[in-house]
N, C-alpha and C positions, 0 to 999 in steps of 0.2 A: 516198029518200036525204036525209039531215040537210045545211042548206043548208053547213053549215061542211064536211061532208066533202065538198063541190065544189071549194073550193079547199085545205083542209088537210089532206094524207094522212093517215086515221083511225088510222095506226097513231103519226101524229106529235101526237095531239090532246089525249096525256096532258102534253105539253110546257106547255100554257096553264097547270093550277094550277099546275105545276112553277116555273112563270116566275114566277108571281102571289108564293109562297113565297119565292123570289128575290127578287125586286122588296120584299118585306114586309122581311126579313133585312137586304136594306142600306138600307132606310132605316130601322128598327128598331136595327139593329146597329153600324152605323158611320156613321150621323146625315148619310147622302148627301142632298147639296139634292136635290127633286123634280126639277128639269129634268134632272139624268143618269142615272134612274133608267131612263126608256126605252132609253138610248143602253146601258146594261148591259145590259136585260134585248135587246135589239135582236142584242148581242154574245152573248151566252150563247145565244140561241136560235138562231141561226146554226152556232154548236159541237156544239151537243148535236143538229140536222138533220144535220149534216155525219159527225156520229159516226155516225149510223143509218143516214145515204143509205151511206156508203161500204161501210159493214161489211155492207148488205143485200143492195147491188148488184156490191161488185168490180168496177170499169169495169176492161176489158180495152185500150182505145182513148182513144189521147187526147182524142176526139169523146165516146167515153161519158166520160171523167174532166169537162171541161167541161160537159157533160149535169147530172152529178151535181153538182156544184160549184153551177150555177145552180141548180140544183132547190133545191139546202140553203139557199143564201143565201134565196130567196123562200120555202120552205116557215118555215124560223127566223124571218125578220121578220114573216109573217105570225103564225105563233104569239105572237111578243112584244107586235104587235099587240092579241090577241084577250085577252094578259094584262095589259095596260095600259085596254081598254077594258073586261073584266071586273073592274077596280079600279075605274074609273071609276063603274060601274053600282052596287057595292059601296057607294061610297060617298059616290053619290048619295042613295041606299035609307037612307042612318040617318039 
């Protein structure tokens, strides 16, 4: 097993360039300082977990709604993570 799908559901792993693209976009695009560039992609990955967890799982129980909820939250910031620190690695390397 690839060490990242120990913590980031592999189905969620497409979410990292997704975010990187993101992350590129606003500050390419609309000239966002660096330091809130994490805090968007942090938000967006959060959305777009949230969109996957709910639509995959349909909690039945306010215990599963809660379940999923945290699940998104951690799985999203872990992803904007792995997109922030695959910029970082990026653009170290040139």
């Amino acid at each position: 097993m690839d060490s990242a799908e120990r913590y980031i559901m592999p189905e969620l792993l497409a979410l990292i360039p997704a975010l990187v693209f993101i992350g590129y976009c606003v500050k390419h695009k609309t000239g966002a300082d660096n330091k809130n560039i994490p805090w968007v992609l942090g938000v967006a990955g959060v959305a777009f977990a949230a969109v996957w967890i709910f639509a995959s799982q349909m909690p039945q129980t306010p215990f599963e709604a809660l379940t999923a909820a945290f699940t998104a939250i951690c799985q999203g910031l872990l992803a904007a993570a792995g997109a922030v620190f695959a910029n970082q690695l990026y653009k170290s390397g040139r």
